[in-house]
Every structure is written in structure tokens, then in C-alpha cells.
N, C-alpha and C positions, 0 to 999 in steps of 0.2 A: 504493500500500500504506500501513500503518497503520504510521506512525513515530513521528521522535522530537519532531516541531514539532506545534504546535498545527492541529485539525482546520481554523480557520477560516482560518491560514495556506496552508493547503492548496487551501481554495474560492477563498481570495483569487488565487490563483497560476492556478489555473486558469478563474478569469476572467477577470484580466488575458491569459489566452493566446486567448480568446477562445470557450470551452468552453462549452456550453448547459448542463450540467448536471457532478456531479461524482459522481462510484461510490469509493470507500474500499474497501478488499478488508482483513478482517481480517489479522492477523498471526500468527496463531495458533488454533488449532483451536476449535471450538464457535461457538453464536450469535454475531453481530454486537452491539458497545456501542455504546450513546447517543453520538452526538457534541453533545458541549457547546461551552460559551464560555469562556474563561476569567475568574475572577472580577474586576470593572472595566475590563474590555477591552470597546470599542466599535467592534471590529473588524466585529462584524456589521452594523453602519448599512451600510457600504460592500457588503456582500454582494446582489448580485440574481438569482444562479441557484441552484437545489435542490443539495441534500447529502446522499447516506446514507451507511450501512456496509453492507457485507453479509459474509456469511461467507467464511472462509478458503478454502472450496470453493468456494464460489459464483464468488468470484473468478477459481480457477482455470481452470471451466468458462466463464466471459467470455474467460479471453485465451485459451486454447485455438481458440475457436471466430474469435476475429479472427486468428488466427496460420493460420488456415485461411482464412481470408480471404473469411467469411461474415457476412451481412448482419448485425446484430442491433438489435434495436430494443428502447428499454426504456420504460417506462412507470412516472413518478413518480406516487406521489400519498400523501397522509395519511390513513390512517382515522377515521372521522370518529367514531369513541365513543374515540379516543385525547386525552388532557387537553394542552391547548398549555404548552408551556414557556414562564416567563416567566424574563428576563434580568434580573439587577440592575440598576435603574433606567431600564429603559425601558418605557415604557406601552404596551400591549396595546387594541387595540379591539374592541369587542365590539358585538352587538346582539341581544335576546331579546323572545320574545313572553311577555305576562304569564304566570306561572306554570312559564315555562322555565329551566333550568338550566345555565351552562357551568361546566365543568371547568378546573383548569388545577395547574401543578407546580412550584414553586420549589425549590434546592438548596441548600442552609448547608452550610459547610466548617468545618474543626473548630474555629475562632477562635470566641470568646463574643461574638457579635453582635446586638444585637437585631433583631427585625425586623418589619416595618412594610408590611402589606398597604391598599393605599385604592382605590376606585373609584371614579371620577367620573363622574355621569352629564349626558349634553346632554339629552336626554331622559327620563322616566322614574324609578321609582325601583329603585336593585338594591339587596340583598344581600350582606354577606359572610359566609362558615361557611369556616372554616382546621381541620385536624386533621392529625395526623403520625401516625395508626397504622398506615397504610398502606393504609388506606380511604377512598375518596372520599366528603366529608361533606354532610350532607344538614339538611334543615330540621330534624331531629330527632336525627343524630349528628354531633356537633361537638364541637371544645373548644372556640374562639373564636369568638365570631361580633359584626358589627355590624347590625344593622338600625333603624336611623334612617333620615330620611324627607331624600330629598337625598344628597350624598355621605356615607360611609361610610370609617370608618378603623380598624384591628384592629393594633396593636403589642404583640410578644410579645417581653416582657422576657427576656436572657438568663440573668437570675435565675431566673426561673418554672418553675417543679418541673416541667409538664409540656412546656416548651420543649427542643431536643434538640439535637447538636450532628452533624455530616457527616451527613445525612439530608435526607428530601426532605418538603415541607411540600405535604399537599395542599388546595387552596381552589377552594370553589364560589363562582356568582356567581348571585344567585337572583333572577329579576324579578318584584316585589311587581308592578309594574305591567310596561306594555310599556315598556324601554328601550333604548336607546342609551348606551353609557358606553365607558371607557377604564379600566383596570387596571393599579398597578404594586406590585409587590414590591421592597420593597429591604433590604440587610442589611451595607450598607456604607457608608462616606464617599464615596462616587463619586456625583458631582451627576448629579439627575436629568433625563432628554433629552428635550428638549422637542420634540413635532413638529407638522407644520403643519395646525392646523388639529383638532388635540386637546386639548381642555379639562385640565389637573390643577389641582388644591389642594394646600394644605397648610396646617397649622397651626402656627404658633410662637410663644413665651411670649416674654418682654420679653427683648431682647439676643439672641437667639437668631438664629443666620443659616439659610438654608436654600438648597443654590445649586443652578442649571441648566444646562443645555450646549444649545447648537441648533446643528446641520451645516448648513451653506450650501454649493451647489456653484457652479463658477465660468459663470458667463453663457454660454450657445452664441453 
């Protein structure tokens, strides 16, 4: 059920018990909520099996039907016109055939933060178009956008009139040509994670530091 620890706490625990997958049963009536991350928390590197929520009924009707001690089988998966959520500072891999689009979602919490959309590509050139109206933006509705030839960087001051505060920031990834690239969002001082075998940038003025994290696991 849906408490008082964090959802990833939750995965975690139940993968450490050795669980294929994890069902969250609302706690209260109506649709199922998003399970997030918590902000700075790289709890999800460690995470390898699926997560959802489902509703308070839904739930019931699952233990019901084991408490009867009937088979049940469930069947994960994403839909695929649903935009991927990106985590503070960890990059995202992508690939697109020219002319395609991927979608994607980051969160701001109420602190004045700025935040700092870039794409880097191994291949290819992308795209970036960021908007917060709650519409996913297009080559032609946007507030922010980069399109330079190579990587690509979009920072949205948290001065900026149209910059917004607990909201969710939506950004597309547009391939001028056919690419390959890697995406990261970030809106916090928590160094960027570096993983194996994903190109990132970045850019910094004189004195300026800029720092990274990489997980190692211990040798079999």
C-alpha cells in the first residue's frame, strides 16, 4: 500500500526480497498518482525491476482474488505516446529518425531554481523546444528552444517571467537529422551521473566548477 516512505524505498525493499516486479495499491479513493523520485536522491540507479500505482480498488480486487488463492498474472508495460520522465541529473538516451520527435517531462519544486535542459548527440543533430503550458511543444509552439548544429543547451532562469515554480516542464527532442543522443535536465546542485558509455557536455566560464558522480558495482 501507498504510505509514508518514499515510493523508491518501496521498489528498493522489494527487490532486495527478490520481487520481479512491484504493484503500489492506492491509499485512498480515485485514480492512481505518479510515483516519483525524490529531488537529489539516486536511489533509482540501484532500481532494476518495474513500479506502478494502481487504484485503491484495483488493489483490492488483486488481494481479494490471491486471498482466494487464484492465479493472477499481470502484464507491465509503458505506453508508448506517454513522454519519459526525466530525473534530476541523470541523462536519458534517446534515438530518432530525421524528422522525429520524442517527448519527455521534468518537475520543479517550489525553491527558485534554475534550470538547464542539454542534449548531446553521438550521432546526428537534435533539437531542443521546452514549454510549461501544459502542452507538448512543437517546432512551432514553444517558449525555449535550442537548435544549433551539435549539442544543444536551453537554461531557464528562475528570474524569467515565463519560468514557473512546482510545475512540470514539458520538452521535445527534434531530429534535424537522424540521431542518437542523450538528455539531461537538471535544477539542482546535485552533480551530474555519469554512465557508461554516454557522451555529456557542459559548458563553464572561468573559475566555475561543474561536478559528476559514476556508480561502480563490486566485481563478480
Amino acid at each position: 500500500d501507498r504510505g509514508g516512505c518514499f515510493f523508491t524505498e518501496k521498489a528498493l525493499h522489494a527487490q532486495w526480497r527478490h520481487a520481479e516486479a512491484l504493484i503500489v495499491a492506492n491509499d485512498k479513493p480515485g485514480p492512481p498518482s505518479r510515483m516519483g523520485v525524490p529531488m537529489g536522491s539516486h536511489a533509482w540507479d540501484q532500481l532494476q525491476i518495474p513500479a506502478v500505482m494502481v487504484s485503491q480498488a484495483d488493489g483490492a480486487a488483486l488481494r481479494s482474488l490471491l486471498a482466494q488463492g487464484t492465479a493472477v498474472r499481470v502484464t507491465l508495460q509503458q505506453p508508448g505516446d506517454r513522454p519519459r520522465l526525466l530525473v534530476d541529473g541523470l541523462p536519458q538516451h534517446g534515438s530518432l529518425e530525421r524528422s522525429e520527435m520524442a517527448f519527455y517531462t521534468f518537475s520543479v519544486g517550489a525553491a527558485p531554481r534554475d534550470l538547464t535542459v542539454t542534449v548531446t548527440p553521438e550521432v546526428g543533430d537534435p533539437d531542443i523546444f521546452v514549454a510549461n503550458d501544459g502542452l507538448p511543444p512543437t517546432q512551432t509552439h514553444y517558449t525555449w528552444a535550442s537548435r544549433g548544429g551539435g549539442e544543444d543547451s536551453v537554461t531557464i532562469s528562475h528570474a524569467d517571467p515565463d519560468a514557473c515554480r512546482s510545475c512540470t516542464y514539458h520538452i521535445a527532442i527534434y531530429a534535424f537529422s537522424a540521431t542518437s543522443f542523450s538528455v539531461t535536465a537538471s535544477a539542482s546542485d546535485a552533480p551530474t551521473v555519469l554512465q557508461l558509455g554516454m557522451p555529456v557536455t557542459g559548458r563553464l566560464s572561468t573559475g566555475q566548477w561543474q561536478y559528476y558522480t559514476a556508480y561502480v558495482t563490486d566485481a563478480a
